[in-house]
Rosetta silent file (secondary structure, phi, psi, omega in degrees, C-alpha in Angstrom):
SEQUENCE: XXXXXXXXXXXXXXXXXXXXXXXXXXXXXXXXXXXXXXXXXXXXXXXXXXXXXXXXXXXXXXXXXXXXXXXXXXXXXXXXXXXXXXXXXXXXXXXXXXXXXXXXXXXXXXXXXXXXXXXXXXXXXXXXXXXXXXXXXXXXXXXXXXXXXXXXXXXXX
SCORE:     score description
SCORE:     0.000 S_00000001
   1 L     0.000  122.877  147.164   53.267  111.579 -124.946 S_00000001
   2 L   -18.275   86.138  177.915   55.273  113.730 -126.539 S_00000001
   3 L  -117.018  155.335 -165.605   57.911  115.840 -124.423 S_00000001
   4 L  -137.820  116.900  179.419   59.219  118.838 -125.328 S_00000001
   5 L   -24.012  131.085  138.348   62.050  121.486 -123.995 S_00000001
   6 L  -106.400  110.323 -179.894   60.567  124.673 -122.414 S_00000001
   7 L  -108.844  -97.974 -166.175   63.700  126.293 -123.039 S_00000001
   8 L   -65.233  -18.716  169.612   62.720  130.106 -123.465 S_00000001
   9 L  -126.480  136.434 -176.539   59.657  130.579 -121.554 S_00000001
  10 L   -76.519  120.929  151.661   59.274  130.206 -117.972 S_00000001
  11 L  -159.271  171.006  176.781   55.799  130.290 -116.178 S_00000001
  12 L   -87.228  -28.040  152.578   54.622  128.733 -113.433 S_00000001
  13 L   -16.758  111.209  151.994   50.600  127.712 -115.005 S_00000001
  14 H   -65.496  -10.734 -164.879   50.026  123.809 -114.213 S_00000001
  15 H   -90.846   14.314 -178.263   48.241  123.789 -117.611 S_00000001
  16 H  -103.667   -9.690  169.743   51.759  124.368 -119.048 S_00000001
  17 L   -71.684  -29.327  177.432   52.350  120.608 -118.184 S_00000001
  18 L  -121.644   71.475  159.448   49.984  119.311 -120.378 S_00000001
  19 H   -92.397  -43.515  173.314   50.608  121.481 -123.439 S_00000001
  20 H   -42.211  -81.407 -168.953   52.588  118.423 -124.749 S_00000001
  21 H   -44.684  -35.605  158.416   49.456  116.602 -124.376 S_00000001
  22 H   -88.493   21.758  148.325   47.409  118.625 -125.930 S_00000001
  23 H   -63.413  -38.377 -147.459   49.727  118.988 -128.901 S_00000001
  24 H   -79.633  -23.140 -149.654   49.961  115.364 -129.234 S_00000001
  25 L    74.707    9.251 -170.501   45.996  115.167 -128.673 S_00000001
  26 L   -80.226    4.710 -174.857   46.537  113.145 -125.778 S_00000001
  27 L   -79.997  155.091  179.378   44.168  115.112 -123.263 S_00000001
  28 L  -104.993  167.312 -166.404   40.649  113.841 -122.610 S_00000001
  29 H   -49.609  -74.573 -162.380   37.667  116.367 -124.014 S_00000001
  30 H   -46.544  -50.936 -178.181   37.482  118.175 -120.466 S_00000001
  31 H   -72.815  -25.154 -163.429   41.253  118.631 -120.114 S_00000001
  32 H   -85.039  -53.327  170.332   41.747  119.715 -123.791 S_00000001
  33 H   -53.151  -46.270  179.279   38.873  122.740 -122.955 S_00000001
  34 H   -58.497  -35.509 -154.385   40.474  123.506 -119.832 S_00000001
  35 H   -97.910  -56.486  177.365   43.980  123.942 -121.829 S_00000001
  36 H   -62.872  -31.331  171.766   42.107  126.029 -124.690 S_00000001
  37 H   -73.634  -76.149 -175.485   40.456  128.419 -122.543 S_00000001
  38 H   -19.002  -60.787  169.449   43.477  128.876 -120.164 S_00000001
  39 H   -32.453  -46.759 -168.746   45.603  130.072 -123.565 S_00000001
  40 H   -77.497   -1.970 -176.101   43.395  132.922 -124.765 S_00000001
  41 H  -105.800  -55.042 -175.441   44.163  134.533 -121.318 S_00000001
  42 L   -83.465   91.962 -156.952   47.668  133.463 -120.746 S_00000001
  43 H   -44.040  -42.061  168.406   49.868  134.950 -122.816 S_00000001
  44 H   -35.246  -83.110 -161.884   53.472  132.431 -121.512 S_00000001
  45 H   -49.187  -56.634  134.927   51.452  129.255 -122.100 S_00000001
  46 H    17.459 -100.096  161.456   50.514  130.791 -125.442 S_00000001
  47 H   -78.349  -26.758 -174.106   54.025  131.567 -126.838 S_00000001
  48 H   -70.331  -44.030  159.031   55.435  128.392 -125.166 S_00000001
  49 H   -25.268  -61.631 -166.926   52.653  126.474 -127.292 S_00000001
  50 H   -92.874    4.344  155.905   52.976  128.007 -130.718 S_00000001
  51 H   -80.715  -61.245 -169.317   57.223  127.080 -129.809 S_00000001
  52 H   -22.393  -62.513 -179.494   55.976  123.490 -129.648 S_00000001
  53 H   -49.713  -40.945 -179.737   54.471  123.734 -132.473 S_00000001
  54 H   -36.883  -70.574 -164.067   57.172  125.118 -134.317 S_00000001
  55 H   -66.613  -13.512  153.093   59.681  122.970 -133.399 S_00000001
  56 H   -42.083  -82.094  166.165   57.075  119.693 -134.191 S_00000001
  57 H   -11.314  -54.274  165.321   56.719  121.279 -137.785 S_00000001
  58 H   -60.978  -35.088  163.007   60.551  121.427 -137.709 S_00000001
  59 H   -43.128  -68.261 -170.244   60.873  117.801 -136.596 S_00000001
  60 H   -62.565  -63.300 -152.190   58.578  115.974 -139.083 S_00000001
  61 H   -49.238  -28.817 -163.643   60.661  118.664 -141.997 S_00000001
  62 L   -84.234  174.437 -151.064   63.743  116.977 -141.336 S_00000001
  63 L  -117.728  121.310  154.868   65.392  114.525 -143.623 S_00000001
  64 L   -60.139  105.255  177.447   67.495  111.459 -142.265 S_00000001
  65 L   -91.279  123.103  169.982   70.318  111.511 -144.499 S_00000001
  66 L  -128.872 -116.896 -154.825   72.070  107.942 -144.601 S_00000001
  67 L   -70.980 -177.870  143.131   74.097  106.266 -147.438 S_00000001
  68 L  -116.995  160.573 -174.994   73.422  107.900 -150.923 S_00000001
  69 L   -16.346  -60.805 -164.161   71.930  106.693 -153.693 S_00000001
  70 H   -47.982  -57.422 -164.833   75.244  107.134 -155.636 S_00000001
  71 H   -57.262    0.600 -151.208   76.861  105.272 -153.241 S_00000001
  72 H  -100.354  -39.242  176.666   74.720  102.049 -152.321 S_00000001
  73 H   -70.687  -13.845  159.326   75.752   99.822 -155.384 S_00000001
  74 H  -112.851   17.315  138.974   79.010  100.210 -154.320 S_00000001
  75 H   -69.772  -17.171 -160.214   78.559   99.425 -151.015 S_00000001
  76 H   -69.013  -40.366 -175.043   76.464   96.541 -152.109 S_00000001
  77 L  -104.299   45.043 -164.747   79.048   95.213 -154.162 S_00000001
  78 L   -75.658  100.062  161.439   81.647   95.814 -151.642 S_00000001
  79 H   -50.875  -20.265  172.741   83.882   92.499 -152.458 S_00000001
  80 H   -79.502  -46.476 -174.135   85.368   92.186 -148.770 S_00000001
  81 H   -97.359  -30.521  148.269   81.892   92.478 -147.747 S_00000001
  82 H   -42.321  -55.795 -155.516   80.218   89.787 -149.779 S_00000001
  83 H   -73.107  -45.393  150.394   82.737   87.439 -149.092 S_00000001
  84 H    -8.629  -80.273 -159.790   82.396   88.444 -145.095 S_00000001
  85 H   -70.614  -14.400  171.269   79.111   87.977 -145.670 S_00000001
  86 H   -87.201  -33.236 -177.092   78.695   84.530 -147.220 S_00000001
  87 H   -43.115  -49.554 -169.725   81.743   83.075 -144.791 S_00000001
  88 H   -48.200  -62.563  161.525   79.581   84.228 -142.162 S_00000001
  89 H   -25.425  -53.293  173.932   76.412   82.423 -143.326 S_00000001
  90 H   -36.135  -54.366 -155.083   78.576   79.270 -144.254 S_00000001
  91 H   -67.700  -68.302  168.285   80.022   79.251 -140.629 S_00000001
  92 H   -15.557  -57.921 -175.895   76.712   79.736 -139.091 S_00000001
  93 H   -50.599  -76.119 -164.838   75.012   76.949 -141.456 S_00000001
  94 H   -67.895   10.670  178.026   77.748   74.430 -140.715 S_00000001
  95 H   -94.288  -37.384 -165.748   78.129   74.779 -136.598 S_00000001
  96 H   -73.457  -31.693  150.686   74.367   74.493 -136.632 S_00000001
  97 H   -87.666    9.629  159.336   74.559   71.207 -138.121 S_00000001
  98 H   -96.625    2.580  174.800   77.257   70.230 -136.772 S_00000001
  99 H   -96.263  -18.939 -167.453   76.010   70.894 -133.225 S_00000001
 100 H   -92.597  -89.836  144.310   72.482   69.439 -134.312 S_00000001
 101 H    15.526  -73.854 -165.168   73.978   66.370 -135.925 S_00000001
 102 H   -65.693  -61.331  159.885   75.943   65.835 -132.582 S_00000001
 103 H   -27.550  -69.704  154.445   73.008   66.439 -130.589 S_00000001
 104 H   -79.317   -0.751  167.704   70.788   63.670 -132.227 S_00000001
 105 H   -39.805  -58.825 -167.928   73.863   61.511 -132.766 S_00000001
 106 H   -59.185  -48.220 -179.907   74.019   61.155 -129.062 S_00000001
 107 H   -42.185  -53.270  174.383   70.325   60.883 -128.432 S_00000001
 108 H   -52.346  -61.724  144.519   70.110   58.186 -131.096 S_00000001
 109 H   -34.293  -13.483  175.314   72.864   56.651 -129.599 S_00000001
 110 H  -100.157  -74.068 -163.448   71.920   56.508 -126.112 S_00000001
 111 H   -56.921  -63.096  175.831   68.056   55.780 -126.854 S_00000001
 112 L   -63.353    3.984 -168.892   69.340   52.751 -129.371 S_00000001
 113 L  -106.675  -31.733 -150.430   71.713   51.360 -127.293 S_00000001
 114 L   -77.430   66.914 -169.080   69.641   51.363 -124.405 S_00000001
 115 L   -62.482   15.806  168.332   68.237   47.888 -124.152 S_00000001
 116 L   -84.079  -19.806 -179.725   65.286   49.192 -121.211 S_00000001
 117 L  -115.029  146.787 -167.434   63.465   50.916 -124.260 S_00000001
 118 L   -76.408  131.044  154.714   61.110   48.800 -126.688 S_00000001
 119 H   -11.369  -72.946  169.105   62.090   47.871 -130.111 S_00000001
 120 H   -50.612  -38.255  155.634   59.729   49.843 -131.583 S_00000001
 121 H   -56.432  -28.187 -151.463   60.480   53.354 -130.117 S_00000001
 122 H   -61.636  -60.774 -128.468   63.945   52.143 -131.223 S_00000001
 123 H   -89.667  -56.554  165.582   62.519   51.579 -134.765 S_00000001
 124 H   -42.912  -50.813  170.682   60.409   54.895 -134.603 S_00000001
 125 H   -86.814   20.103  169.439   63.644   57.196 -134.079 S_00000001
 126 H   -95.093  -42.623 -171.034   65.056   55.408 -136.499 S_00000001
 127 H   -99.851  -38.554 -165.117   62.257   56.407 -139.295 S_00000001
 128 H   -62.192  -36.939 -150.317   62.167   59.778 -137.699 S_00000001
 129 H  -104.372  -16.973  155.703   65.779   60.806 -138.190 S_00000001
 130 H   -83.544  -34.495  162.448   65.479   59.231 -142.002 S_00000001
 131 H   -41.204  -62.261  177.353   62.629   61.117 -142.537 S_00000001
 132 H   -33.419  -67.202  149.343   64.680   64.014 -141.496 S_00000001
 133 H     0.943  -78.553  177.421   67.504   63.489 -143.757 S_00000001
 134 H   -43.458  -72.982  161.292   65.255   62.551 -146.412 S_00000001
 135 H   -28.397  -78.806  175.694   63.329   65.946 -146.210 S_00000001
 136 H   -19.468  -54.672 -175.070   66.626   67.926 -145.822 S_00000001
 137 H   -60.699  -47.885  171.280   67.879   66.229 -148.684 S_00000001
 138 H   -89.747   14.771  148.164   65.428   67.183 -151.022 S_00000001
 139 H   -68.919  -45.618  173.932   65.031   70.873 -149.683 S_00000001
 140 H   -86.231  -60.145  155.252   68.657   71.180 -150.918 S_00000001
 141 H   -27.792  -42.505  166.489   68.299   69.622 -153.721 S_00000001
 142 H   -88.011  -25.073  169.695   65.507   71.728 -154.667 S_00000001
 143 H   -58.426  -47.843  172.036   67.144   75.052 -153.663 S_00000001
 144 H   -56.570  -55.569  171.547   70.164   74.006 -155.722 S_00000001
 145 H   -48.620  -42.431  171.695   68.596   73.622 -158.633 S_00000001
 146 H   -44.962  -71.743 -166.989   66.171   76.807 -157.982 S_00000001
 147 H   -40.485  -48.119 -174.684   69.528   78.762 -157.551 S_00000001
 148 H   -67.857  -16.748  177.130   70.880   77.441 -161.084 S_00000001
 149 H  -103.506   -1.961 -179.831   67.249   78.901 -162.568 S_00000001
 150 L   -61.262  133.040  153.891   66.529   81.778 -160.721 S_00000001
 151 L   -95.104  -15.799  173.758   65.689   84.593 -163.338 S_00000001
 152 L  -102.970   14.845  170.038   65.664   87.142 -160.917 S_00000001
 153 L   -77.487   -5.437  176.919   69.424   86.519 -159.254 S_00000001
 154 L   -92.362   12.364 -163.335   70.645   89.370 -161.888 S_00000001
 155 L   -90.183  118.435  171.617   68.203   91.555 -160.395 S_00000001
 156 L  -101.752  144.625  145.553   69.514   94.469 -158.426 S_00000001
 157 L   -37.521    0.000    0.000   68.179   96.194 -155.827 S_00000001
């Protein structure tokens, strides 16, 4: 629900509580009649109303102003801010595989080492973590190439 200042008029009316709601439409059928009749007599409730409205009307009118237009290819192509922004990616990329990496290193290590677990799980996390690779490998491999063939990397925004 919608709330809204009562800044210039005062009254005392309970029906002046749910004038928000019935701006907003938020009133059930019963409450919304009770709120329409109350108005043609009370003159407060009234003018406090047709402020609401106002200042709704004024609300939706306004404009968010952020960067402009002129301004957004050179923010885009802000060199200090590319280069920010791919270190940042880089670093990101490489901790997460080097903490992932580390992570099944150990596991592998541990689980394969372990001579209480059967051969075969051995031999299963073993195919698992070349699948993995494998799959990686050609995900990059296909992105690189994509990247050398993109027709739409000259494309600005």
């Amino acid at each position: 629900m919608g709330d809204y200042p009562m800044q210039t008029h005062e009254t005392n009316c309970a029906v002046a509580e749910q004038l928000s709601g019935y701006l907003d439409d938020e009133l059930t059928q019963q409450e919304q009649q009770r709120v329409m009749v109350h108005i043609r007599t009370c003159h407060s409730c009234k003018a406090l109303l047709e402020e609401m409205t106002t200042l709704r009307g004024d609300m939706k009118r306004a404009v968010h102003v952020s960067a402009d237009a002129r301004d957004l290819p050179k923010v885009m192509n802000d060199r200090s801010a590319r280069f920010l922004g791919w270190f940042g990616w880089i670093a990101l990329v490489l901790g997460a595989l080097l903490l992932t990496t580390f992570f099944f290193w150990d596991l592998a290590v541990e689980l394969l080492t372990d001579r209480n677990v059967p051969w075969w799980v051995r031999l299963g996390i073993a195919g698992v973590y070349l699948g993995f690779i494998g799959l990686f490998l050609m995900v990059l491999r296909q992105r690189l190439i994509a990247s050398k063939t993109d027709k739409y990397k000259k494309v600005k925004l």
